[in-house]
Backbone as ProteinMPNN parsed JSONL, in Angstrom:
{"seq_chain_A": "XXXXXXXXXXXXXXXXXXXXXXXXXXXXXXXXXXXXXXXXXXXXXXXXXXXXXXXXXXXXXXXXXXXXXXXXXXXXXXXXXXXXXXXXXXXXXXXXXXXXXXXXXXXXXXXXXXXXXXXXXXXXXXXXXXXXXXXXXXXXXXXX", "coords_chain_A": {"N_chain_A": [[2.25, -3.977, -18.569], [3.898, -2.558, -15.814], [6.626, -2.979, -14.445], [8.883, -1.398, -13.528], [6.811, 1.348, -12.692], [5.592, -0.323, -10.854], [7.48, -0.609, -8.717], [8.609, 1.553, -8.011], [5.917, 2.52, -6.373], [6.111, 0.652, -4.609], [8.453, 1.4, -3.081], [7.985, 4.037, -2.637], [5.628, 3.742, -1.254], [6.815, 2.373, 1.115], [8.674, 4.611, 2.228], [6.819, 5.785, 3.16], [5.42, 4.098, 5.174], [7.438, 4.352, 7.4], [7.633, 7.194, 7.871], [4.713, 7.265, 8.898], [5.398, 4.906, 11.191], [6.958, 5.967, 12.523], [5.901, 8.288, 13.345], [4.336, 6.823, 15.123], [5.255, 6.391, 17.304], [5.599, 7.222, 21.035], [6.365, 10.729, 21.352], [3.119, 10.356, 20.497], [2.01, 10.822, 16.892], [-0.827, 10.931, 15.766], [-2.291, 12.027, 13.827], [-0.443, 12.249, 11.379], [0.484, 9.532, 11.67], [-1.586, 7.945, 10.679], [-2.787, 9.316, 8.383], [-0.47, 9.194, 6.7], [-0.307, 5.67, 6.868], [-2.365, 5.511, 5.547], [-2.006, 6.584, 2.759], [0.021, 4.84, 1.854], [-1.015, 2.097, 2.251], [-2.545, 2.937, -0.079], [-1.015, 3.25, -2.287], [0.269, 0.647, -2.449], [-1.573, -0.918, -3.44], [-1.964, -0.04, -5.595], [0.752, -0.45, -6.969], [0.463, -3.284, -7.204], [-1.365, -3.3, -9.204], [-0.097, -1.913, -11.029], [1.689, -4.108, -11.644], [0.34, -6.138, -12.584], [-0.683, -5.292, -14.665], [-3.037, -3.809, -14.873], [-6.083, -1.849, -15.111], [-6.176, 1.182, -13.237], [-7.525, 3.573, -10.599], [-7.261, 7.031, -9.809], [-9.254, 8.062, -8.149], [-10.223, 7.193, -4.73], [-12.31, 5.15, -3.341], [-12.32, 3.461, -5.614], [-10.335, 2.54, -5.61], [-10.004, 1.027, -3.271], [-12.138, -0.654, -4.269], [-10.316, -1.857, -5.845], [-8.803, -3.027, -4.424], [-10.031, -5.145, -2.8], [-10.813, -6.695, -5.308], [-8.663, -8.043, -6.117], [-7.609, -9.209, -4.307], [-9.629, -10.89, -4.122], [-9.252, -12.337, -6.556], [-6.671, -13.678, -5.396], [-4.552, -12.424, -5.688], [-3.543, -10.598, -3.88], [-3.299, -11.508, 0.163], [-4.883, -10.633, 1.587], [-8.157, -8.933, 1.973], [-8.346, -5.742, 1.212], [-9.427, -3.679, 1.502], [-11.303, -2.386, 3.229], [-9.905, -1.288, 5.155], [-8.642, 0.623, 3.822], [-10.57, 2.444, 3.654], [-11.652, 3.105, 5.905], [-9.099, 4.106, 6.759], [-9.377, 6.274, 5.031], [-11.272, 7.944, 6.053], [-10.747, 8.061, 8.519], [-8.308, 9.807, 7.49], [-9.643, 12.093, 6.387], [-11.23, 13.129, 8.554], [-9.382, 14.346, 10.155], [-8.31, 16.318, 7.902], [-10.301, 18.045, 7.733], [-10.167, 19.29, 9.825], [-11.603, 18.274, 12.523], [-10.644, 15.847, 14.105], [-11.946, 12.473, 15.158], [-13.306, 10.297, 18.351], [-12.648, 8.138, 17.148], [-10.078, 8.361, 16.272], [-8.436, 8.724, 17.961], [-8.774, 6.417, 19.292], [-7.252, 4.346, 17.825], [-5.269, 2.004, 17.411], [-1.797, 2.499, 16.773], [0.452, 1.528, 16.823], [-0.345, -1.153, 16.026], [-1.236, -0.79, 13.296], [0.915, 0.053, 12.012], [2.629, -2.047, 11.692], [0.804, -3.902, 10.802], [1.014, -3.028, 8.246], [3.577, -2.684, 7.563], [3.663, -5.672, 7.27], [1.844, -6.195, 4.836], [3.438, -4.693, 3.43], [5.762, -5.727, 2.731], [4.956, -8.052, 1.694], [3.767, -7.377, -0.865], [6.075, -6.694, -1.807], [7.737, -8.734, -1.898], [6.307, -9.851, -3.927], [6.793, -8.214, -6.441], [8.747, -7.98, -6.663], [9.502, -10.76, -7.494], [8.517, -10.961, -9.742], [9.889, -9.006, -11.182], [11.995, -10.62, -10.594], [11.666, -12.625, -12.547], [10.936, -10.87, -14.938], [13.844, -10.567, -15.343], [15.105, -12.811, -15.774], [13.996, -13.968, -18.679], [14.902, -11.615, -20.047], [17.424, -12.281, -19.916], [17.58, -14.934, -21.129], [16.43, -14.355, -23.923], [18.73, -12.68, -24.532], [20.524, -14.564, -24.665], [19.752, -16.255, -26.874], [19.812, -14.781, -28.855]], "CA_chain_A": [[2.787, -4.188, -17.239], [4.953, -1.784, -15.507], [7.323, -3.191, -12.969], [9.109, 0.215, -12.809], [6.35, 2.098, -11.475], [5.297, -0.98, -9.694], [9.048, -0.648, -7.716], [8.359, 3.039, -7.832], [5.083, 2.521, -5.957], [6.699, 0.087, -3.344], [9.373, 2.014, -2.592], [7.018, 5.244, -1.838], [4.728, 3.256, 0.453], [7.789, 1.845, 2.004], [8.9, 5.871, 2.874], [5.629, 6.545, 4.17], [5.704, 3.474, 6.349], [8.724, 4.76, 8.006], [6.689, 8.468, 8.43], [4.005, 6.303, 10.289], [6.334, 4.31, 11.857], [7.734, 7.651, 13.93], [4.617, 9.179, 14.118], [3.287, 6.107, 16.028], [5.711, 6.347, 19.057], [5.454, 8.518, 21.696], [5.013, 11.432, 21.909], [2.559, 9.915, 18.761], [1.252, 12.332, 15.769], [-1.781, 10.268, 15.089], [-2.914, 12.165, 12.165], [0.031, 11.703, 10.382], [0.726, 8.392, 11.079], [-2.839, 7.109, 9.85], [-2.548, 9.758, 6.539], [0.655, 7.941, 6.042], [-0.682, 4.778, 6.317], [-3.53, 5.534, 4.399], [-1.441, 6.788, 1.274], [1.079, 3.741, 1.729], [-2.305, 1.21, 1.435], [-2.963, 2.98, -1.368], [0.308, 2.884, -3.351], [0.756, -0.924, -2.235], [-2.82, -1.422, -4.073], [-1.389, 0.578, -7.036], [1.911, -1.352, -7.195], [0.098, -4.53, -7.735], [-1.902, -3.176, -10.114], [1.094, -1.84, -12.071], [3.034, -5.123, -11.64], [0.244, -7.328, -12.989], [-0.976, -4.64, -15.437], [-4.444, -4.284, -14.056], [-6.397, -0.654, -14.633], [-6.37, 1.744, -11.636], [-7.955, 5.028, -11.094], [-6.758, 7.628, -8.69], [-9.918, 7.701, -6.866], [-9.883, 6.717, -3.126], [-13.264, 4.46, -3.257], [-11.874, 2.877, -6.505], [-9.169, 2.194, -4.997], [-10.383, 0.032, -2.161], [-12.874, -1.771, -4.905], [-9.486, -2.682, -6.296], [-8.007, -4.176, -3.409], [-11.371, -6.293, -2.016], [-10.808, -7.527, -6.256], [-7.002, -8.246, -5.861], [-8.131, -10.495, -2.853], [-10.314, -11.87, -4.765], [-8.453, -13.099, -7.289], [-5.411, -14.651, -4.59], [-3.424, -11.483, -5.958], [-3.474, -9.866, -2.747], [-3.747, -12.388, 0.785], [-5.969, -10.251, 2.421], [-8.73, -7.935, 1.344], [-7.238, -4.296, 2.06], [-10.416, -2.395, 1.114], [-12.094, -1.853, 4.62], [-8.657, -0.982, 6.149], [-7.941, 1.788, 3.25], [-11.945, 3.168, 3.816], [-11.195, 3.314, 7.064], [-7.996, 5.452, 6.995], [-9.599, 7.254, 4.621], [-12.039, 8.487, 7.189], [-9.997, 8.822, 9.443], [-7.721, 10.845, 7.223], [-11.156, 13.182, 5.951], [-11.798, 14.131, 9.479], [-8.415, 15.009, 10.485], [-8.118, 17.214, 7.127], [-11.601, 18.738, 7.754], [-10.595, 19.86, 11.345], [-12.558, 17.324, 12.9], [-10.484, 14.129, 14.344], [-13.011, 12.01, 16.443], [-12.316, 9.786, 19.01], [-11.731, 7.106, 16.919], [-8.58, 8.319, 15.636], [-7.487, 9.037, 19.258], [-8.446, 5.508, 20.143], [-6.464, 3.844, 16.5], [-3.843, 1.596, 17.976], [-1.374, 3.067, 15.74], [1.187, 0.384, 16.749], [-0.613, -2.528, 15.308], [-1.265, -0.342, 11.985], [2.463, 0.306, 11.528], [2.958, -3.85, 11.981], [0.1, -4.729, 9.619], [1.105, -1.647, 7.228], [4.833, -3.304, 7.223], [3.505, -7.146, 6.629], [1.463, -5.845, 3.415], [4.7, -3.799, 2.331], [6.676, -7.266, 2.618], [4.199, -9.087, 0.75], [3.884, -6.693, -2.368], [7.563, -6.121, -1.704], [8.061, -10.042, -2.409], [5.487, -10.146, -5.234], [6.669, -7.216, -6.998], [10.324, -8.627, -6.481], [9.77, -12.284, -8.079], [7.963, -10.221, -10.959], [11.359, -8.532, -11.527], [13.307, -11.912, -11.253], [11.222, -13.497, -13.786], [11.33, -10.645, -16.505], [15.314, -10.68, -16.066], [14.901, -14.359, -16.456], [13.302, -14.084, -19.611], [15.701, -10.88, -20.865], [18.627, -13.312, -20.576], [17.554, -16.014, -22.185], [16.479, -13.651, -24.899], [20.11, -12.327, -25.323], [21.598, -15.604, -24.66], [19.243, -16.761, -28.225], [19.979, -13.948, -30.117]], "C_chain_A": [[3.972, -3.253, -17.046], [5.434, -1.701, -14.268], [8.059, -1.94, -12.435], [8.409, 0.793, -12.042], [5.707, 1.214, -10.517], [6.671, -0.839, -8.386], [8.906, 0.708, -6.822], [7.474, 3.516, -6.386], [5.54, 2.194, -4.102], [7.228, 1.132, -2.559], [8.771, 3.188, -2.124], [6.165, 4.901, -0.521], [5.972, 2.731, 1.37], [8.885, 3.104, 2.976], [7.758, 6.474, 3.439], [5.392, 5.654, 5.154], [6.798, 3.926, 6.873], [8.277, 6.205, 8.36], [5.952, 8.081, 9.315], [4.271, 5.96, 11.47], [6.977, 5.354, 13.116], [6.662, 8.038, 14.339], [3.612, 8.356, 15.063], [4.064, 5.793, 17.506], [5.138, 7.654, 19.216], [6.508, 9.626, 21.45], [4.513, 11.225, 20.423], [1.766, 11.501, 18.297], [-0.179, 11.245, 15.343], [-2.091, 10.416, 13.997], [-2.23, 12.183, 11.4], [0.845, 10.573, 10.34], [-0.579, 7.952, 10.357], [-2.952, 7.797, 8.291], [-1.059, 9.02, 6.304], [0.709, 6.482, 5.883], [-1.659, 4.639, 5.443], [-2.891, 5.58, 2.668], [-0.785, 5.191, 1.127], [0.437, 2.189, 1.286], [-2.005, 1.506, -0.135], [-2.033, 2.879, -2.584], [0.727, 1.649, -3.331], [-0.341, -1.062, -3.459], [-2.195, -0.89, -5.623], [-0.325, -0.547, -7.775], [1.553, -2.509, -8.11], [-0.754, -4.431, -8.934], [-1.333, -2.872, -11.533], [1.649, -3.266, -12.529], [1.824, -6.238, -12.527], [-0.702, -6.451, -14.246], [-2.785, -4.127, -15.376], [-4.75, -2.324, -14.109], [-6.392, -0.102, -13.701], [-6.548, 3.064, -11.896], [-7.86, 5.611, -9.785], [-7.959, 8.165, -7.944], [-9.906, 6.76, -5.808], [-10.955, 5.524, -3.012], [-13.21, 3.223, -4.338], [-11.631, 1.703, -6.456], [-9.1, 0.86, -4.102], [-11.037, -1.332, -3.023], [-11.344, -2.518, -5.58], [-8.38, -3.501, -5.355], [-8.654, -5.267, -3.571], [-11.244, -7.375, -4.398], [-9.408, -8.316, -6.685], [-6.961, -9.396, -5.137], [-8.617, -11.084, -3.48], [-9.774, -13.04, -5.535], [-6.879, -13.408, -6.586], [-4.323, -13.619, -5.089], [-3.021, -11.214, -4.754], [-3.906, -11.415, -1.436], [-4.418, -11.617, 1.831], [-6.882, -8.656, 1.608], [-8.545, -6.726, 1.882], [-8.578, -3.296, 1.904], [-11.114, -2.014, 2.565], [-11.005, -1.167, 5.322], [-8.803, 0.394, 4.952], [-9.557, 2.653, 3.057], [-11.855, 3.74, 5.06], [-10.316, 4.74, 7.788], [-8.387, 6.339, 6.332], [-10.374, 8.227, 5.474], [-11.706, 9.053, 7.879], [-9.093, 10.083, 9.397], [-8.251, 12.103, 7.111], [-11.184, 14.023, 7.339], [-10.712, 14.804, 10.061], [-7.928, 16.772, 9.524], [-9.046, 18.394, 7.386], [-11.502, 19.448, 9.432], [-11.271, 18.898, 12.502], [-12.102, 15.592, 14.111], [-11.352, 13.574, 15.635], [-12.238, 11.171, 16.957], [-12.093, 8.616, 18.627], [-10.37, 6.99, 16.251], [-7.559, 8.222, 16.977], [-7.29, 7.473, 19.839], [-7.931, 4.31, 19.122], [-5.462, 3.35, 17.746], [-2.625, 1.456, 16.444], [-0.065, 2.03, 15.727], [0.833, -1.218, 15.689], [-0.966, -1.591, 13.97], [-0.199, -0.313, 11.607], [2.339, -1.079, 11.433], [2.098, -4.231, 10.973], [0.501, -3.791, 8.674], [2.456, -2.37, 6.345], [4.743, -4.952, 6.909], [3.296, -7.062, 5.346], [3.034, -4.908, 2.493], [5.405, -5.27, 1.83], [5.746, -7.926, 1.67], [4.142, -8.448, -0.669], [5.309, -6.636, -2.765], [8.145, -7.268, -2.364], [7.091, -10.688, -3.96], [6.136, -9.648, -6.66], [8.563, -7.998, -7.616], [10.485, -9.978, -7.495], [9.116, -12.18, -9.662], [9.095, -9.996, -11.689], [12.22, -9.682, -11.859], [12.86, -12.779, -12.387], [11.158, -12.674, -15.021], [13.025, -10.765, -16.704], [15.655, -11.791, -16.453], [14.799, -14.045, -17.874], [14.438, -12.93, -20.501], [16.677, -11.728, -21.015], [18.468, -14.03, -21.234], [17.046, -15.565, -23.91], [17.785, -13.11, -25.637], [20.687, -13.459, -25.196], [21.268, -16.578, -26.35], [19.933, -15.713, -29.024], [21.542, -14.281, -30.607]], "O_chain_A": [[4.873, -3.132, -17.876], [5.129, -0.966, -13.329], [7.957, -1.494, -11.292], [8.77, 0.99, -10.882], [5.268, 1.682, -9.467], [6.451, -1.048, -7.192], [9.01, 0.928, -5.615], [7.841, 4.352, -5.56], [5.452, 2.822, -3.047], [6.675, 1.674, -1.602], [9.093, 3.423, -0.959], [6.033, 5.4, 0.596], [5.759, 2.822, 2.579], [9.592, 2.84, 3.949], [7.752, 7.516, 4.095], [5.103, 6.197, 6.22], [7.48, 3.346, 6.028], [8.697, 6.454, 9.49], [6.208, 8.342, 10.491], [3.777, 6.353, 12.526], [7.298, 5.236, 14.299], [6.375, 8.164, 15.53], [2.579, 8.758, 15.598], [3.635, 5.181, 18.485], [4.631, 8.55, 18.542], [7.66, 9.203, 21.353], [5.079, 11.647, 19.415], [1.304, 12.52, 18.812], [-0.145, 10.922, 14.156], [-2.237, 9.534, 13.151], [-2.771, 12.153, 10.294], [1.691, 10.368, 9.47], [-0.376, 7.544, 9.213], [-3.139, 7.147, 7.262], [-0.982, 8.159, 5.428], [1.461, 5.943, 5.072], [-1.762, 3.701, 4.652], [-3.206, 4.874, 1.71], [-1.205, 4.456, 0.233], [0.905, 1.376, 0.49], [-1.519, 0.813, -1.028], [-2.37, 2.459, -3.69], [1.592, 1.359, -4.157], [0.165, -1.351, -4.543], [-2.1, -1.625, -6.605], [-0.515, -1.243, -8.772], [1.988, -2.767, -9.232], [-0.876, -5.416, -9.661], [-1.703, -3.24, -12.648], [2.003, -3.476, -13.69], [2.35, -7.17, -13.135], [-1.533, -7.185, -14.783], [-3.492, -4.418, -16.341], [-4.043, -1.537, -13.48], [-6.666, -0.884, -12.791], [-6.103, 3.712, -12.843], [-8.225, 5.021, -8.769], [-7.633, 8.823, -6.956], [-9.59, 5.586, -6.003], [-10.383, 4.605, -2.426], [-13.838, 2.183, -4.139], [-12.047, 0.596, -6.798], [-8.326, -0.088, -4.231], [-10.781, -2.516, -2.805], [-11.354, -3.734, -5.774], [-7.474, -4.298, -5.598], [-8.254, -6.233, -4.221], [-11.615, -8.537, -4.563], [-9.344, -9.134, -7.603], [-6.316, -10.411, -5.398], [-8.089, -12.188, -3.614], [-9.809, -14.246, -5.292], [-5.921, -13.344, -7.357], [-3.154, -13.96, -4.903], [-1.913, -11.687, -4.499], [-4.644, -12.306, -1.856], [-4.457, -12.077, 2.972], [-6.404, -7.717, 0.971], [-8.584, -6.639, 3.109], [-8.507, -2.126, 2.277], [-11.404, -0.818, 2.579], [-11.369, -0.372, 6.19], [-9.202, 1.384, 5.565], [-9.566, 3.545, 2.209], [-12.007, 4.955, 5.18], [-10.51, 5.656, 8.586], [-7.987, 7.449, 6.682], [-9.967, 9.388, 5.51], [-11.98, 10.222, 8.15], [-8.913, 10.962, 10.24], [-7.682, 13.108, 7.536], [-11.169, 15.253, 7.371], [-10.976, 15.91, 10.531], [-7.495, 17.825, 9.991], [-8.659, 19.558, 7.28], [-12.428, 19.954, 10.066], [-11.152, 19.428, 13.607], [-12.814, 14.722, 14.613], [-11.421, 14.072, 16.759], [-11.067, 10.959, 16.641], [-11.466, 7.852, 19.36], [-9.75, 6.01, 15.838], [-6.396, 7.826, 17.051], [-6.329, 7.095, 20.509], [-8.176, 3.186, 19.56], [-5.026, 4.008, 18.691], [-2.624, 0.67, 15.497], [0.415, 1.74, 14.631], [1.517, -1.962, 14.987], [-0.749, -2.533, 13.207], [-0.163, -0.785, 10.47], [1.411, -1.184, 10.631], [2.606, -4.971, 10.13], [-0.308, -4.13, 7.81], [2.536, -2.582, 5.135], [5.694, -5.487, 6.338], [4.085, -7.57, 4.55], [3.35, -4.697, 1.321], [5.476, -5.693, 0.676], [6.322, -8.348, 0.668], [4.522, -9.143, -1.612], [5.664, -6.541, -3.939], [8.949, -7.085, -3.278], [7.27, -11.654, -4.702], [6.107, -10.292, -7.708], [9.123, -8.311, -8.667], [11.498, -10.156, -8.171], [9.187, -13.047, -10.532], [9.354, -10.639, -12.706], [12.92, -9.849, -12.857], [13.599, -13.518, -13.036], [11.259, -13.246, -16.106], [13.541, -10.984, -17.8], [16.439, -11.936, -17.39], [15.925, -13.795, -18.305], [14.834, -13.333, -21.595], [16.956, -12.058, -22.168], [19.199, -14.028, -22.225], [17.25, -16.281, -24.891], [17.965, -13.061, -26.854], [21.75, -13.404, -25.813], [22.091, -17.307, -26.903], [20.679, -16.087, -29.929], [21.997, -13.752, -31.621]]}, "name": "protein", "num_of_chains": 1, "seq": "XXXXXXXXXXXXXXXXXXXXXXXXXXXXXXXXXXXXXXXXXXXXXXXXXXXXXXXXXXXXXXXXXXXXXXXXXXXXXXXXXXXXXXXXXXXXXXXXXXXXXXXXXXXXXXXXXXXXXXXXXXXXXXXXXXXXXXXXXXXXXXXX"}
């Protein structure tokens, strides 16, 4: 288990929500708020995977199977894998030249808002992770 780069993780998706976050007012950047929410998914999904020690592999399709199994097991309170397939798509066609009109018609407002609930929730997971190993270090130096 590695709450470091689980913190690490947070804290990255929590600077790319805030990239999003701008790029979803007017005058909006669509394609890089949705590649910024797309990465910021994917480093939340990481996080938790760090924090509860859980393999993860830096493929994008993986990735998602390890959300929809995160959910599964009440790690996660919603299954994130259709949302981070999604942006991926969306991100693909933007990269490729290509953005269709469902990126134009993305309500990029309610992605920032659900983007920032899931930050809060890993944010509070990841967090009570932390207060329970310093738990456990004190009472270790308070024996010794």
């Amino acid at each position: 288990m590695s709450l470091e780069a689980a913190r690490e993780h947070v804290d990255l998706a929590s600077k790319q929500w805030e990239r999003a976050a701008t790029d979803a007012w007017e005058p909006s950047d669509p394609a890089s708020c949705v590649t910024n929410a797309f990465y910021a998914y994917e480093n939340l999904i990481v996080a938790v995977a760090e924090a509860k020690d859980v393999a993860w592999s830096r493929n994008h399709y993986k990735k998602a199977a390890l959300a929809k199994d995160l959910a599964r097991n009440g790690v996660l309170s919603k299954d994130l894998s259709d949302e981070v397939l999604r942006l991926n798509d969306l991100r693909k066609d933007v990269s490729y030249g290509e953005p269709g009109a469902e990126l134009l018609d993305a309500d990029l407002e309610n992605l920032v808002t659900e983007l920032e609930s899931v930050i809060n929730e890993v944010d509070d997971f990841v967090g009570r992770l932390e207060a329970e190993e310093e738990e456990i270090e004190g009472d270790e130096k308070r024996n010794e």
